[in-house]
One Martini backbone bead per residue (centre of mass of N, CA, C, O) as a GRO file, in nm:
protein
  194
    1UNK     BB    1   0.096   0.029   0.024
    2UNK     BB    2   0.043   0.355  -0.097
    3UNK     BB    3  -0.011   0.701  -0.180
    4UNK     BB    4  -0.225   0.584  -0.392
    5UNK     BB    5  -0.465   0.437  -0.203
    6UNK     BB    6  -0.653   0.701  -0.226
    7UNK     BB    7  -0.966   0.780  -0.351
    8UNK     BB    8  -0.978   1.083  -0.286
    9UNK     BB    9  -0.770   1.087  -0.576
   10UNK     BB   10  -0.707   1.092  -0.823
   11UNK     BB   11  -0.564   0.942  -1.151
   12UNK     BB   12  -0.277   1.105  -1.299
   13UNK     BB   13  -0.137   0.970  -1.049
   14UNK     BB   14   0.212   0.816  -0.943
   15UNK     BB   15   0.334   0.720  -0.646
   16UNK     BB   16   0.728   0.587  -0.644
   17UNK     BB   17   1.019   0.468  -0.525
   18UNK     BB   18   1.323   0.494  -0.601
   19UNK     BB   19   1.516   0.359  -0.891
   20UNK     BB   20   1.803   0.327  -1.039
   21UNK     BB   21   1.705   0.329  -1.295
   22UNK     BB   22   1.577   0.614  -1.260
   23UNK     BB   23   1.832   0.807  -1.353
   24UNK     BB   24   1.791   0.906  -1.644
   25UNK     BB   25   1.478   1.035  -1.611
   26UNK     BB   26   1.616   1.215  -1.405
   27UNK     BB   27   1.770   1.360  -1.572
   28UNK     BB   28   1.592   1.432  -1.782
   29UNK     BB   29   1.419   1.652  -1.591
   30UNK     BB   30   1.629   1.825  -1.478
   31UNK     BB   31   1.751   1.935  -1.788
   32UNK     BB   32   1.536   2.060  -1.854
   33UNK     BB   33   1.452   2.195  -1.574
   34UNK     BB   34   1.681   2.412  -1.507
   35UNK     BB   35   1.577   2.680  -1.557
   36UNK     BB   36   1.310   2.666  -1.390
   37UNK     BB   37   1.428   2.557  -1.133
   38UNK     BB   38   1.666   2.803  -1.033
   39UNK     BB   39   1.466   3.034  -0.835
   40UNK     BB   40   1.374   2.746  -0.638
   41UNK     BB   41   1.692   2.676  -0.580
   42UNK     BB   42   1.980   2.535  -0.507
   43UNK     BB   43   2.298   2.548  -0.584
   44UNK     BB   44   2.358   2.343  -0.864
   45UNK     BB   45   2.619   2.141  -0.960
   46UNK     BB   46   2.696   2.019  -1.256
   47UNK     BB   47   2.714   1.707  -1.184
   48UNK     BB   48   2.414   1.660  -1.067
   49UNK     BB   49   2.363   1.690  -1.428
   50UNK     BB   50   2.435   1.373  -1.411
   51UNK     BB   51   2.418   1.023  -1.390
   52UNK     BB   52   2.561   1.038  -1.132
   53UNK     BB   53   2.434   1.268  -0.970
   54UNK     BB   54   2.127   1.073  -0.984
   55UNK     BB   55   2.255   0.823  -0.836
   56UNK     BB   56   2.301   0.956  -0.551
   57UNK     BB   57   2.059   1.057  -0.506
   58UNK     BB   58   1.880   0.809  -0.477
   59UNK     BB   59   2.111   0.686  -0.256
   60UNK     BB   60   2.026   0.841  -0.053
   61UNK     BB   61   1.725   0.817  -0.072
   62UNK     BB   62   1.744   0.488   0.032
   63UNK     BB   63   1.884   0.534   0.320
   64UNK     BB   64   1.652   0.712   0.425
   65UNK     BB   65   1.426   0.497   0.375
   66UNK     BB   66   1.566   0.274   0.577
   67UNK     BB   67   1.593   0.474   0.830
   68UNK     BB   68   1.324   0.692   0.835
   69UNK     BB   69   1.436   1.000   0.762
   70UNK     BB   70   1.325   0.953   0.406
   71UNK     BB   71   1.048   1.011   0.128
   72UNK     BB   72   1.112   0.944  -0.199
   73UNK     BB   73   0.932   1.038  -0.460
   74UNK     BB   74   0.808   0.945  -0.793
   75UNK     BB   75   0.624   1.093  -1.065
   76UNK     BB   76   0.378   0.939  -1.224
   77UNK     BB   77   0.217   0.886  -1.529
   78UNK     BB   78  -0.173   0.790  -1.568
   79UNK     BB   79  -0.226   0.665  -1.896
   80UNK     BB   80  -0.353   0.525  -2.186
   81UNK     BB   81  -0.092   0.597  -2.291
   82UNK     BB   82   0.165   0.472  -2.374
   83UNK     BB   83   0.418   0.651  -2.374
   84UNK     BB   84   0.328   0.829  -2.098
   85UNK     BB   85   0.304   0.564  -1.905
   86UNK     BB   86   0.449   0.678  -1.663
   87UNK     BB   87   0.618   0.934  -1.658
   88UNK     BB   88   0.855   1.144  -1.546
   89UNK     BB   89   0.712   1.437  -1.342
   90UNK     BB   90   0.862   1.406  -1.076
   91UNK     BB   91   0.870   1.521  -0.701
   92UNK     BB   92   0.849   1.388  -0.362
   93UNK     BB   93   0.937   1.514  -0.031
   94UNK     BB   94   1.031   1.346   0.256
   95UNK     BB   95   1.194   1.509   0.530
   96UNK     BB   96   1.341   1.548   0.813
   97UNK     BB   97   1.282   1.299   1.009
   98UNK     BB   98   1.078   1.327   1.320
   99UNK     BB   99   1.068   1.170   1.629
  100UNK     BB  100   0.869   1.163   1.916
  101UNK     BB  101   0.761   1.489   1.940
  102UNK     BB  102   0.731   1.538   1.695
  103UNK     BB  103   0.642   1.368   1.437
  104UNK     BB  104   0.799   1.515   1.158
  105UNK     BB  105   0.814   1.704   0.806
  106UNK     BB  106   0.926   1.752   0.505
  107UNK     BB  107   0.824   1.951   0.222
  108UNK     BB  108   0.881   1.827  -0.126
  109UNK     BB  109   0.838   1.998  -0.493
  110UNK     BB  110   0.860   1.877  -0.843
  111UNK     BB  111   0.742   1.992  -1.162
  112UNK     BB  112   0.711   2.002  -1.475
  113UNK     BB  113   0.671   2.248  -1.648
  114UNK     BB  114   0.474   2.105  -1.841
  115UNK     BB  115   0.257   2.038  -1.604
  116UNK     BB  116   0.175   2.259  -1.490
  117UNK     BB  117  -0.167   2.368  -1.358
  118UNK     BB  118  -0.331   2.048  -1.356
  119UNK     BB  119  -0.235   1.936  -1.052
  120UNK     BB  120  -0.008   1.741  -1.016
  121UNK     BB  121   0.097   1.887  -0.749
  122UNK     BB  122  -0.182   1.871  -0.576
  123UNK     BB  123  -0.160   1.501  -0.587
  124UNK     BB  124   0.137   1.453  -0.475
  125UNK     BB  125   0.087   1.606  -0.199
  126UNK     BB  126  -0.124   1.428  -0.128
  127UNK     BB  127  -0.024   1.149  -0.133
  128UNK     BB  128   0.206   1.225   0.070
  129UNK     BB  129   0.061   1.276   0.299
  130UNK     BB  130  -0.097   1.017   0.319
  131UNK     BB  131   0.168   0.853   0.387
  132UNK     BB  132   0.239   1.017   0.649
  133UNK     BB  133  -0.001   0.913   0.801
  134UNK     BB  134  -0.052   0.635   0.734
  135UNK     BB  135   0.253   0.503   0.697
  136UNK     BB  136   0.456   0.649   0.881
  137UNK     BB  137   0.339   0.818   1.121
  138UNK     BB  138   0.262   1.091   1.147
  139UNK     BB  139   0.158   1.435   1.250
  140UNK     BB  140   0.347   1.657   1.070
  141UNK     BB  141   0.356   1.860   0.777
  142UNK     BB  142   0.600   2.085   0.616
  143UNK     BB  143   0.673   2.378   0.468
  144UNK     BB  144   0.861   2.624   0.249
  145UNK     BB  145   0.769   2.936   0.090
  146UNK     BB  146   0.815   3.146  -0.141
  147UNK     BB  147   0.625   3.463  -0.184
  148UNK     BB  148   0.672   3.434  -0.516
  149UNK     BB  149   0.543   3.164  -0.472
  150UNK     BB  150   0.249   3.103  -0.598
  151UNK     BB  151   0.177   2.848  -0.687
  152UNK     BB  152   0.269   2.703  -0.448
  153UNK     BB  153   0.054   2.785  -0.259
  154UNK     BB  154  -0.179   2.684  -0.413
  155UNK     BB  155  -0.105   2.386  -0.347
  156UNK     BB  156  -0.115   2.390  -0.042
  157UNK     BB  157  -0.403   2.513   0.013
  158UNK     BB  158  -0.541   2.272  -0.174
  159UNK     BB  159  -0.413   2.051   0.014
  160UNK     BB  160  -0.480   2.167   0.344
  161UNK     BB  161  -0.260   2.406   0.402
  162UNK     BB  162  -0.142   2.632   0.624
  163UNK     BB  163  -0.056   2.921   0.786
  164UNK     BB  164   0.233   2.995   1.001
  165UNK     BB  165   0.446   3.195   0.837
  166UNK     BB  166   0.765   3.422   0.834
  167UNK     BB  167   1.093   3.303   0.767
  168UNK     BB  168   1.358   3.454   0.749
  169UNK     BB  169   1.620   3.344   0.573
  170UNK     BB  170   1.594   3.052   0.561
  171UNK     BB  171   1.721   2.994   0.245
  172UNK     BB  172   1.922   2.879   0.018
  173UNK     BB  173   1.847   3.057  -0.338
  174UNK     BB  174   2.016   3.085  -0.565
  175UNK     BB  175   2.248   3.266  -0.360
  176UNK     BB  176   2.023   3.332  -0.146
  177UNK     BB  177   1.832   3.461   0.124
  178UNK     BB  178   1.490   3.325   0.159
  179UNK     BB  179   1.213   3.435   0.214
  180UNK     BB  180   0.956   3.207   0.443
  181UNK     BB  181   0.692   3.052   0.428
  182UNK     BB  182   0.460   2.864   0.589
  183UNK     BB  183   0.331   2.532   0.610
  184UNK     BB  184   0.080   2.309   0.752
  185UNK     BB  185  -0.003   1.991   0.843
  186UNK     BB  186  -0.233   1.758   1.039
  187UNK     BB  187  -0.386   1.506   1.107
  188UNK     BB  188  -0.641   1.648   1.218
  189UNK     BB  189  -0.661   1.804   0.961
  190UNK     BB  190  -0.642   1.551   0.777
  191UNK     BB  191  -0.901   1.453   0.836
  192UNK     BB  192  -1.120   1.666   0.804
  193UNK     BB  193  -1.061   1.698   0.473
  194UNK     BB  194  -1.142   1.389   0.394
   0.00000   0.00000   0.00000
């Protein structure tokens, strides 16, 4: 059972935790968007943008979901299209886990600059918080987007995600450190809105 299992949620994506196949695909992924999410990352070295490179990152994060410390799926599209059926079109990830009085995470999420628009992010972002809550047995899921990205606050605000405030140069982003909006939801208040 994973993310994909809650029938509250359309049927246009399936997310599925990243096997070292998929490295090629996601370096196609990055490659493709890398001038499209520059605004929005931390400053990526060229290596990055490797096979070697997204093998690493896989690798990273198979180890982190091992240790139970994160959970990071590929957004793949489910369409009758045979040629489009499967297409990794983004990421989510659930990070930075912490247990014990805290039991919460950090959602990150990146969609295919040609997907945004669609529910693609608002789907893949409901389908991981489902994960968090349902299989993780977390608590709370945290986000942080900085406020000149409308488009990711529709994505949370549509998920169900509250603001929380304004956190002063919370991350270092393309180079400079920017103000970060925060957003949460807890398993109580998504319970209230499934």
């Amino acid at each position: 059972m994973g993310p994909e299992s809650d029938s509250a949620f359309p049927k246009r994506v399936y997310l599925r935790r990243f096997l070292l196949e998929d490295a090629e695909s996601l370096l196609d992924l990055r490659v493709r968007n890398r001038r499209f999410a520059k605004p929005f990352e931390p400053h990526r070295a060229d290596a990055y943008y490797t096979l070697e490179g997204q093998k690493e990152v896989i690798e990273t994060s198979m180890r982190h979901w091992d240790a139970g410390t994160g959970f990071a799926f590929g957004v793949f599209l489910r369409t009758d299209d045979v040629q489009s059926n499967g297409l990794l079109v983004g990421h989510v990830n659930l990070s930075n886990v912490v247990r014990a009085a805290w039991e919460s995470c950090t959602l990150g999420y990146f969609i295919d600059e040609g997907h945004n628009g669609r529910g693609v992010a608002t789907e893949s972002v409901g389908r991981a918080v489902h994960f968090a809550f349902d299989e993780a047995a977390l608590h709370r899921v945290q986000a942080a987007v900085m406020p000149r990205n409308g488009a990711s606050i529709r994505v949370l605000e549509k998920a169900g995600f509250r603001r929380e405030g304004l956190s002063a140069r919370y991350l270092k982003i393309d180079g400079d450190w920017e103000d970060h909006l925060l957003y949460a939801v807890t398993r109580e208040e998504w319970g209230d809105s499934a």
